[in-house]
C-alpha positions, 0 to 999 in steps of 0.5 A: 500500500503506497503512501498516496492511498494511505493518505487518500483514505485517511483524507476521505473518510475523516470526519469534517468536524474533527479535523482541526484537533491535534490528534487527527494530524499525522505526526502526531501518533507518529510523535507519540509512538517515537516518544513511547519507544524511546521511553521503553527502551532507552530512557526509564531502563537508563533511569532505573539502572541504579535503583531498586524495583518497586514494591507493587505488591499492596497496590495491585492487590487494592487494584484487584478488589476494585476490578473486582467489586465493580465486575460483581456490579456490572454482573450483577446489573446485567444479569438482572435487567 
């Protein structure tokens, strides 16, 4: 697929009312995924180098418990409708 089709869909099928928010330029996911990347696999190992690893452990657990109240209330909801 070529660049000029690319570009053509991307043109007609973008919505008119959209068209001047930031996201819908095509640097910018571009940008966004060249930052995510960089940041992965150059900046934070460089920065966790020297330090040691979080303990995550009481936060995920609290996490979890709220995950899973709410399934129980999604379930709950649906099942009864």
């Amino acid at each position: 697929m070529s660049v000029c089709v690319i570009k053509h869909i991307y043109l007609t099928f973008l919505d008119p009312r959209v068209n001047d928010w930031i996201l819908t330029k095509p640097w910018t996911p571009v940008s966004i995924m060249l930052l995510y990347l960089y940041l992965i696999k150059i900046g934070l190992p460089s920065w966790m180098k020297n330090r040691s690893a979080y303990d995550l452990k009481k936060i995920i657990q609290a996490y979890n418990l709220i995950l899973l109240v709410f399934n129980i209330g999604v379930v709950y909801r649906v099942s009864h409708a």
